[in-house]
Residue, then its C-alpha position, 0 to 999 in steps of 0.5 A: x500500500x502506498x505510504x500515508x503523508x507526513x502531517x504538517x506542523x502547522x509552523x511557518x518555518x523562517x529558513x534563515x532560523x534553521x540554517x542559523x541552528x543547523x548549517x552554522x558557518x563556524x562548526x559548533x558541538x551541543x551536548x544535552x542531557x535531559x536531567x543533572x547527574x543524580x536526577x531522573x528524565x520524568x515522563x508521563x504515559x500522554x505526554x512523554x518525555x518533559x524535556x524532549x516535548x519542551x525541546x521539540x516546541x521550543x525547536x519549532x518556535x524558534x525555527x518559524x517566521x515568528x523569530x530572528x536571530x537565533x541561536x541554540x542557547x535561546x532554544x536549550x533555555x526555553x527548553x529547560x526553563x519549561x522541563x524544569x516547571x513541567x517536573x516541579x508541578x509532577x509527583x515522581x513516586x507515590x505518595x503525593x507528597x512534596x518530597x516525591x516531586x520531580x526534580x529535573x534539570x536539563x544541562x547542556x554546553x555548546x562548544x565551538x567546534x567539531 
């Protein structure tokens, strides 16, 4: 059978924003890790993982018409400020308790470079 099409975001997307992100002019390295050492990457069964949900909205914000002059610390920084609410407002174990509140700090660098 022939493949079903591919459903479209609904973003307008500004192409110099994603060659800003993507095809830099000085090679970069992003290293990302979705909760600091000692923390767990939260999720729930409807959403999913906190912080992939957050950096895929935050990628399609700053990918669309809607922004200029990019970068991936504006991106990684929305990112972890909206995972970092997202797990305080979530229990992680039962019973619900402030103590059981999820604790999730996403960490990233960006190196110059290869």
């Amino acid at each position: 059978t022939k493949p079903s099409g591919t459903k479209s975001s609904g973003v307008q997307w500004n192409e110099e924003n994603i060659r800003s992100l993507f095809l830099h002019k000085n090679p970069i390295s992003v290293l990302v890790t979705a909760a600091a050492e000692g923390e767990r990457a939260a999720s729930e069964d409807n959403f999913g993982g906190f912080f992939t949900y957050y950096l895929k909205t935050s990628l399609e914000a700053h990918c669309s018409k809607l922004k200029s002059n990019v970068s991936w610390d504006q991106v990684l920084q929305q990112a972890k400020t909206q995972t970092i609410a997202k797990a305080k407002g979530t229990y992680c174990d039962k019973p619900k308790i402030p103590q059981n509140l999820c604790k999730q700090n996403p960490v990233y660098t960006i190196v110059s470079g290869k």
